[in-house]
N, C-alpha and C positions, 0 to 999 in steps of 0.2 A: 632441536632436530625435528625434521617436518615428520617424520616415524610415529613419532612419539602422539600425535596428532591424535594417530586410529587409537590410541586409548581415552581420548578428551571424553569425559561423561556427555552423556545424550548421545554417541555416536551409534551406539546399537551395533557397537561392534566386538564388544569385552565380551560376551555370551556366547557369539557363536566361533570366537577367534577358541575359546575355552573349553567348548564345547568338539569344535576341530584338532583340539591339542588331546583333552581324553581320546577319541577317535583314534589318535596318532598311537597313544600308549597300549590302547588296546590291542592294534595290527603289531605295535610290537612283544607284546606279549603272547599273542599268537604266535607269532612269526619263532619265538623263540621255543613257545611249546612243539611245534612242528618240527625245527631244526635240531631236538634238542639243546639241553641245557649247559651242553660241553663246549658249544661253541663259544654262548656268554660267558663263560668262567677263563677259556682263554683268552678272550678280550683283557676282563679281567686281571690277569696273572700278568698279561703283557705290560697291563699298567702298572700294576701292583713291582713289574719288575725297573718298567724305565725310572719309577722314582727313586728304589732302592741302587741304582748306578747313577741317580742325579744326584740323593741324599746320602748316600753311604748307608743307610737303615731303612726301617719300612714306616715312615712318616705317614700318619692317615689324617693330618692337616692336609697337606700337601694330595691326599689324593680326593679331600671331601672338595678341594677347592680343585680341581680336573675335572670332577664330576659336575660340578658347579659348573663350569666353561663348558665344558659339552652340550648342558642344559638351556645355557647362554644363547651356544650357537646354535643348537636346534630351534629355541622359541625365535629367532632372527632368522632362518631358513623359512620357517613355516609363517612369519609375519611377511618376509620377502616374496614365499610365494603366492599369498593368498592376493596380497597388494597387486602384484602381477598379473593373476586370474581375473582378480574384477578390471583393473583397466584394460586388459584385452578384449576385456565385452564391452566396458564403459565407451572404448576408442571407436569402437563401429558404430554405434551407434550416436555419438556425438563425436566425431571427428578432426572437428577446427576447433575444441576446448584447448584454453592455452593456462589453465589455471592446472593444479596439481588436482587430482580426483580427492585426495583428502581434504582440500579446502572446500571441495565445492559439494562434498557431502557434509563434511560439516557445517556450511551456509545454510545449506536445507532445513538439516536437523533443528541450528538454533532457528532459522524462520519459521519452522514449522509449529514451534512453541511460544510463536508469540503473542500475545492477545488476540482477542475476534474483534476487528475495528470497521465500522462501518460509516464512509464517508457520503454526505450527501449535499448535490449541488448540483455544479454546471459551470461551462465558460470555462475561461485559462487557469482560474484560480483551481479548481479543485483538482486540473492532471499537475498543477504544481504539488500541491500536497501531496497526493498519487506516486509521486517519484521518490518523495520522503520516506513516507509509512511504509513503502516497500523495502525500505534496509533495514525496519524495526521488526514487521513480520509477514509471514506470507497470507495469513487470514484475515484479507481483507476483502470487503465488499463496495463496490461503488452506486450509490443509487442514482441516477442521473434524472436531469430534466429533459421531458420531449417537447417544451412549448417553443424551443426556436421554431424561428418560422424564415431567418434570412440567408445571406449570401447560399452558397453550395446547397448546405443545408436544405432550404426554405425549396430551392432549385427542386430538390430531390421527392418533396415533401408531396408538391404541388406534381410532380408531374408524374413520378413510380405510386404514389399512394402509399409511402411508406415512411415510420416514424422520422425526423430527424436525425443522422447519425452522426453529426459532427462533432457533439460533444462525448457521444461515446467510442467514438476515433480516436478522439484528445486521450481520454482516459485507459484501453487498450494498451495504445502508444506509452501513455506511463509507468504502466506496472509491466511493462512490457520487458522481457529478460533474452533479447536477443542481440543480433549484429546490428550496427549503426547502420548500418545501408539498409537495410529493411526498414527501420524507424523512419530515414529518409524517404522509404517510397511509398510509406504510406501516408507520409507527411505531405508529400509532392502534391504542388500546385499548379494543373494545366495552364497555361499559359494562352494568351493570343482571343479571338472574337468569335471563336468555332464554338458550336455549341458543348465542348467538352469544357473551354475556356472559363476558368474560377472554379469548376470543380477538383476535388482533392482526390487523390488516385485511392485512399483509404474510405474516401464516403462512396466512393463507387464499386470496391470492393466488398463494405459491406450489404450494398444494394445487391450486388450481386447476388451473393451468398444467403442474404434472405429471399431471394428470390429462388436460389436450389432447393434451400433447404423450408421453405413455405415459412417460415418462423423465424420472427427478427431476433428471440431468442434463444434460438439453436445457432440462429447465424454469429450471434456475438460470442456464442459460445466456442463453434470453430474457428472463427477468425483470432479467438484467444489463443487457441491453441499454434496457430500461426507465428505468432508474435511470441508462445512460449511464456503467458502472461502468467503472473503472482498473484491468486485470486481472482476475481470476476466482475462482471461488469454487468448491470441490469438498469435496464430502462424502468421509471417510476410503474409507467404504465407503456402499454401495447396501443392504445388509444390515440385518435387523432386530437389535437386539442389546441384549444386557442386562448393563448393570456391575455385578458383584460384589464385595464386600472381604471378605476375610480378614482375622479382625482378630489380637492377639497370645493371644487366649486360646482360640484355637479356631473362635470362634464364627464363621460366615458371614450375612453381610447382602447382600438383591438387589436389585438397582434403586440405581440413582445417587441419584436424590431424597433416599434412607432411611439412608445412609451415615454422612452428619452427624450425623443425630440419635440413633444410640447413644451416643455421647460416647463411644468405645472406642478404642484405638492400633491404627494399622491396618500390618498387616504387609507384604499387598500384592492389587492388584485384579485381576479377572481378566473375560475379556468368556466371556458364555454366549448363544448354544454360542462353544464356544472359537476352531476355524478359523474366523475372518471373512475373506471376500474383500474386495481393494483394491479401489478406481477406478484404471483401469489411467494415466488421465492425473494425477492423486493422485501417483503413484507416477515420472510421466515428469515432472512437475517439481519434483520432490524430486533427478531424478538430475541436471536441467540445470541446477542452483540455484547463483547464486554465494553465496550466504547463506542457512542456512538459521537459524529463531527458532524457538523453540518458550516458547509462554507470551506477555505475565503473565496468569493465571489461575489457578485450583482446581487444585491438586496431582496428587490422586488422580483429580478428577471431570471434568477438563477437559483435560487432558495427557495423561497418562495412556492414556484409552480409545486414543488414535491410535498410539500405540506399540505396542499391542497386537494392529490387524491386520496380519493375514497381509503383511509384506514392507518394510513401513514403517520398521520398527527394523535389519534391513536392510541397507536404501536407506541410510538414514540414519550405520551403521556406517562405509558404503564410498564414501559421497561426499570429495569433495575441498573441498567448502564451509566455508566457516566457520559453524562449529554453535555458536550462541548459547541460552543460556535463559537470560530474564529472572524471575529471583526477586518473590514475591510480599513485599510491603514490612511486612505484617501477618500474625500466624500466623490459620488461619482455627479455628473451633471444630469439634472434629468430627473435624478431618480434618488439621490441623496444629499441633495443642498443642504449644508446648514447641518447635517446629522450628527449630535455626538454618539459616542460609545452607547450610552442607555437607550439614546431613540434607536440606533439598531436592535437593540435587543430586543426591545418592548414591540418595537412592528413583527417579529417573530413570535413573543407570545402573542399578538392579538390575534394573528391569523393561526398560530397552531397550538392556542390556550396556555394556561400555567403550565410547567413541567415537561414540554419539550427541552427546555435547555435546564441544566444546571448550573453553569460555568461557562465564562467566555475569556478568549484569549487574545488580550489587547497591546499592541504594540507599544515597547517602549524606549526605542532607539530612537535619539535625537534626529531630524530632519535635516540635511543640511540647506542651510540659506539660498546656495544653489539650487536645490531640487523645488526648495518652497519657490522662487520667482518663476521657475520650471513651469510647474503646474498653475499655479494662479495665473497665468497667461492661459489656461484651458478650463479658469474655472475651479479649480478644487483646491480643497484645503486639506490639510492633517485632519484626522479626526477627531474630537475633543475627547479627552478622556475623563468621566465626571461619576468617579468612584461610591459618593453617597448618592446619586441618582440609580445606578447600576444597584446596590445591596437592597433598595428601598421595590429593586422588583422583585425579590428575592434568592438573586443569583451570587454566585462567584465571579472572583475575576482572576488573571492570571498575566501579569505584565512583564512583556520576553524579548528581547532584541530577537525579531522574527523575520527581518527584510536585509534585502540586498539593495544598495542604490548604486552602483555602478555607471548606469549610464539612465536605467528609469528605476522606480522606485515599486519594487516585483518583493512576492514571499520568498521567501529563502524555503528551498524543499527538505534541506538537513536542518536549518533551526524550526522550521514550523514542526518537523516528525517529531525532535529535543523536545520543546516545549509539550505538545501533547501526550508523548508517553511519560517523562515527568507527572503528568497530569493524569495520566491512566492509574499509575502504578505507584501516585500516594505519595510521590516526593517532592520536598520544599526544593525550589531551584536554588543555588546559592551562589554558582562560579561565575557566575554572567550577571551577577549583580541582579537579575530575575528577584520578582517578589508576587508571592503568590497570597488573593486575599480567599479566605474562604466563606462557600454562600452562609447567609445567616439563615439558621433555620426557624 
């Protein structure tokens, strides 16, 4: 029975439901010292008397359990009405709730106690995770990359003077706890040759909004509140910045966009100008983090830039968290030809030293032979998985049916949340055939 709910531990409601019932006994012991005590005594007698015409005698079983049902139906009055009280204030102010109000206080409650996880990235990969980690708990952080520089984005970048915000749209969008049609419009893609044409109705809303409010991060922070979002959203940095790669033969290429498409081995990236300033709250929940994730996404182009400003890599060194990077399941073109499992890792410590990661989270759901001719028509392969290369940098690993191949081969947003709160919270996977190796220290 859904009743029974408002007593669920964590609900925060046993106290003052208890607290409400004293209250109750006290008005009625007032109430009796005021009326005198003649009154209660024939209540009383009147009981006292329908049992001895029920029973033939004066049975005091029979009237402990009447006073019992009385007690019954008063505490089911007083739960009935209190339930009533709060949804009539619940109703006004969220209106089109179609869930019971006990469920969706107690949704809060357990989110509200779920670990501090701090996700960090860019690109489609990380508002996938985003979507996850949101049904494990509501304290979550997302640290985003500003070094896009293309489509909408790049548009917005070059011409308002304001950081890229399409990857923090992505993100918003995900931990977002509203109506589909909002998701929808902020998702919407203008259409047609006009100059609004390729931009997103959500990067122009943020544009906006930093533009009322002077501050891209006051603006993210309203526009959360829009969307009703589960935790926050922070740009690495406030700074204008531009990703560079170094590739193996010398050569330098600038801008994020243009990286891929030399098809060259890239040795390593670098942000120009070089010092970028943090967001100093960026940075304050990286240090309160019981989990920190970095990824799935783009190696070089979407990892990467956030390691790179000033204090991040760090942070990240000196936390006491558990530092996860989830592997990308596909090599990309461009930018990870030829990568196994450890060459990701190890381009992550080089650029953000030992101790940014602890643990990474490697897919181990078979490919099917469909999906393999799929992609190798574009180029990419499975990632290798090459377990004594992996231990010898001195990480963990964590191998999890973590993808969906339906029609392309994308993370799965409820097994990748599985896998890393398993991973937070100390447990061996076992049902999913999962096998978790731990780092060597």
């Amino acid at each position: 029975m859904h009743l029974l709910k408002w007593l669920y531990p964590g609900m925060r409601f046993k106290r003052w439901f208890l607290l409400f019932a004293a209250g109750v006994m006290l008005v009625s012991i007032g109430l009796a010292l005021v009326f005198n005590y003649k009154y209660i005594d024939s209540i009383e007698e009147a009981i006292f008397r329908a049992v001895y015409l029920w029973r033939g005698s004066y049975d005091y079983t029979a009237t402990t359990l009447i006073g019992l049902a009385v007690v019954a139906l008063g505490t089911a009055l007083m739960l009935l009405a209190t339930r009533f009280i709060i949804r009539s204030v619940i109703l006004v102010l969220l209106p089109d709730r179609n869930e019971r109000l006990v469920d969706i206080i107690y949704e809060k409650r357990r989110l509200s106690r779920g670990p501090n996880v701090v996700v960090i990235g860019g690109g489609h990969g990380l508002s996938v995770l985003l979507r996850g980690i949101k049904s494990a708990t509501s304290n979550v952080s997302a640290v985003v990359t500003v070094a896009d520089d293309g489509g909408s984005s790049g548009r917005l970048r070059e011409e308002l003077g304001i950081i890229p915000p399409g990857d923090l749209r992505n993100c918003i969008v995900a931990l977002a706890d509203t109506e589909p049609l909002m998701e929808k419009l902020f998702q919407y893609r203008f259409k047609g040759d006009s100059e609004l044409g390729g931009h997103s109705f959500g990067n122009l809303f943020i544009a906006a909004m930093a533009g009322v409010t002077g501050d891209i991060e006051m603006a993210l922070r309203e526009s959360s509140k829009v969307l009703a979002v589960k935790g926050q959203v922070l740009p690495a940095s406030k700074e204008h910045v531009r990703l560079d790669a170094i590739m193996e033969d010398g050569t330098i290429v600038e801008g994020e966009s243009h990286i891929p498409e030399v098809h060259k081995r890239i040795q390593r990236v670098k942000l120009f100008p070089e010092h970028v300033q943090p967001v100093e709250a960026a940075l304050e929940a990286l240090e309160s983090a019981d989990a920190i994730v970095l990824g799935p996404g783009s190696l070089y182009t979407s990892i990467m830039p956030n390691l790179l400003v000033e204090g991040v890599a760090d942070v990240l060194r000196k936390s006491k968290a558990v530092k996860i990077y989830i592997c990308n399941v596909m090599t990309q073109p461009g930018e990870t030809d030829g990568y196994t499992a450890s060459m990701h890792a190890k381009a992550i410590l080089d650029h953000g030293g030992r101790g940014v990661i602890d643990y990474m989270i490697v897919n181990s759901a078979p490919i099917t032979d469909e999906m393999r001719d799929y992609y190798a028509e574009k180029g990419q392969k499975p990632v290798a998985i090459d377990p004594e290369a992996i231990h010898d940098l001195g990480i963990g690993f964590l191998k999890a049916d973590i993808i969906n191949q339906a029609d392309v081969i994308r993370h799965d947003p409820d097994k990748l949340c599985r896998a890393v709160m398993k991973m937070v919270q100390g447990l061996r996977p076992s049902e999913n055939g999962s096998h978790f190796m731990r780092r060597n220290h």
